[in-house]
C-alpha positions as a Markdown table, in Angstrom:
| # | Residue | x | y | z |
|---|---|---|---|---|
| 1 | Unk | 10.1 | -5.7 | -14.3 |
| 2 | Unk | 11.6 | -3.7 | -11.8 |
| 3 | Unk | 9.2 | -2.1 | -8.8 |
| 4 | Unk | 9.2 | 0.0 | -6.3 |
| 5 | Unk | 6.8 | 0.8 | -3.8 |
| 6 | Unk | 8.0 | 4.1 | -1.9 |
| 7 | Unk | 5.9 | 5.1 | 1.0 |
| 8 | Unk | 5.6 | 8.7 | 2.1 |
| 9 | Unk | 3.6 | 10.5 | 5.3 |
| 10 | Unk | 2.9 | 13.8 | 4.3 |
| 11 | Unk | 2.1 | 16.8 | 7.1 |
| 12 | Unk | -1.2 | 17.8 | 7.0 |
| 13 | Unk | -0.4 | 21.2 | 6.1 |
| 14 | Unk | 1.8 | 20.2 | 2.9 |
| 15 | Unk | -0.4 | 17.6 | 1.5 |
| 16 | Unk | -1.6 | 20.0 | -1.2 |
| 17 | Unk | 1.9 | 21.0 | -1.8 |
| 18 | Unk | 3.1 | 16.9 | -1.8 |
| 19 | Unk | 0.4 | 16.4 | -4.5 |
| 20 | Unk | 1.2 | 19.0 | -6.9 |
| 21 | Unk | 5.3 | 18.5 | -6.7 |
| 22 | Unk | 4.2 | 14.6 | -7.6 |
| 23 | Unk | 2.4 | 15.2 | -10.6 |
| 24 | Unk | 5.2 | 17.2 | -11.9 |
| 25 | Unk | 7.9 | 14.3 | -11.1 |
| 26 | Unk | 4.7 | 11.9 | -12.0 |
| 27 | Unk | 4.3 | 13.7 | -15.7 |
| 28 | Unk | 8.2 | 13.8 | -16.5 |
| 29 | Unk | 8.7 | 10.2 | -15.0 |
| 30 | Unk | 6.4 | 8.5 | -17.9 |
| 31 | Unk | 8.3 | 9.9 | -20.5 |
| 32 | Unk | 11.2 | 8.0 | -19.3 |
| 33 | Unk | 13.2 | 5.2 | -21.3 |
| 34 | Unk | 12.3 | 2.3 | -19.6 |
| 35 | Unk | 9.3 | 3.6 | -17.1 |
| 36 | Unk | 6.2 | 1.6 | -17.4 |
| 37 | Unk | 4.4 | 2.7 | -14.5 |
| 38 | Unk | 4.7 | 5.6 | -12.3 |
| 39 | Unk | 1.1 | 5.7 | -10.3 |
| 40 | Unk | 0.9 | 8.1 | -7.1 |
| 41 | Unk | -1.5 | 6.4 | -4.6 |
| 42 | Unk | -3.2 | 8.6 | -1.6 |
| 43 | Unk | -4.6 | 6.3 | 1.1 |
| 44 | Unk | -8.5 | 6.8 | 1.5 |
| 45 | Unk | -7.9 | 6.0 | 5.5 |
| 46 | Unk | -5.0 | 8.4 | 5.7 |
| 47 | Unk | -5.0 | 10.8 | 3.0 |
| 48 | Unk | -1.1 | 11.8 | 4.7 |
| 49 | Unk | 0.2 | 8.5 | 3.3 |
| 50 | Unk | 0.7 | 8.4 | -0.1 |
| 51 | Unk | 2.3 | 5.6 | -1.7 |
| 52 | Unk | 4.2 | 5.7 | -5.4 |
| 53 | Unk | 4.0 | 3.2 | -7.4 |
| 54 | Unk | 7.0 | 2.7 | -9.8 |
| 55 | Unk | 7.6 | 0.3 | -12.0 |
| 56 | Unk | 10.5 | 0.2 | -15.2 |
| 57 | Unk | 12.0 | -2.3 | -17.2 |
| 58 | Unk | 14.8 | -3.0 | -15.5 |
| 59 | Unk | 16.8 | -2.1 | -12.3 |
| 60 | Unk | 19.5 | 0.0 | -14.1 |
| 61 | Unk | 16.3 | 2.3 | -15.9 |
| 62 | Unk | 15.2 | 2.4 | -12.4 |
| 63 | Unk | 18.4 | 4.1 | -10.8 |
| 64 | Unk | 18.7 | 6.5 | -13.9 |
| 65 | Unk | 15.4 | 7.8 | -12.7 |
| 66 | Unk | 17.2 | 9.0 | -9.8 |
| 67 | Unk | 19.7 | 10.9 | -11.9 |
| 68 | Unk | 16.9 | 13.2 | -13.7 |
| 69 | Unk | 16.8 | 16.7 | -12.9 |
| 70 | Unk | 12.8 | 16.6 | -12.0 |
| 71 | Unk | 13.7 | 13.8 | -9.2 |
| 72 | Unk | 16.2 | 16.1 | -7.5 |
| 73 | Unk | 13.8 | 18.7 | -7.8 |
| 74 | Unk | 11.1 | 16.6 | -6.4 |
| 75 | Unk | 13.2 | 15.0 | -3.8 |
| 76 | Unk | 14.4 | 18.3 | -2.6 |
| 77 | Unk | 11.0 | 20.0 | -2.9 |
| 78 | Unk | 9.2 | 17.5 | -1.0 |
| 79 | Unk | 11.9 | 16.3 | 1.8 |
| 80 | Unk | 10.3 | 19.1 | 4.2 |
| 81 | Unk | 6.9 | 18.0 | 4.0 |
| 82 | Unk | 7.4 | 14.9 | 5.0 |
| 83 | Unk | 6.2 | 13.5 | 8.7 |
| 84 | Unk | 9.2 | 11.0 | 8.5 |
| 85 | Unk | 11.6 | 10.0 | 6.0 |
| 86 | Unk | 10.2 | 8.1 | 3.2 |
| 87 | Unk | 10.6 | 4.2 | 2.4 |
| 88 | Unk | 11.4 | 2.6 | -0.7 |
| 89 | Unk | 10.3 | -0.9 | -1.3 |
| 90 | Unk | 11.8 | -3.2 | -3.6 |
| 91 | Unk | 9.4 | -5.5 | -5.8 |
| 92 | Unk | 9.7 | -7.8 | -8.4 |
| 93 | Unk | 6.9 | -7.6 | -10.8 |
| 94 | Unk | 5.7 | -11.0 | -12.2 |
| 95 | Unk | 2.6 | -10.1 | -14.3 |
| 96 | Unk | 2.2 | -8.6 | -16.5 |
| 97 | Unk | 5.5 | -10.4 | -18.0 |
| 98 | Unk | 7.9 | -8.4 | -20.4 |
């Protein structure tokens, strides 16, 4: 399984606006071939950080996420918001296996 963990700090000002443009990308993301998890995580501590939690079958369904139109839109849409550019973090998932 193929994970990534992409960390975002949202303005304070946007942070409504960051939550609404991911559960559009969230909703359209779990109806992908492939996708297995697509969780968007708001830290209790820092409710600017928000991490997503991605996880698909494989690398390749993975980087065809990035070629749907509600990424781009997300991407784009959410790229101002942010406090500093966001970080994706590569995982391997081990459990659950398959």
């Amino acid at each position: 399984m193929h994970v990534t963990l992409v960390h975002v700090h949202v303005e304070p000002d946007h942070r409504d606006a960051f939550i609404e443009a991911s559960r559009a990308n969230h909703e359209a993301s779990v109806k992908e071939p492939g996708n297995r998890r697509f969780d968007i995580l708001q830290n209790q501590a820092d409710p600017g950080h928000f991490i997503l939690y991605e996880a698909y079958g494989s690398a390749a369904e993975a980087a065809a996420h990035k070629e749907t139109a509600h990424y781009a839109q997300w991407r784009d849409t959410v790229a101002p918001m942010m406090a500093q550019p966001r970080q994706g973090v590569p995982m391997t998932g081990l459990f659950p296996a398959g």
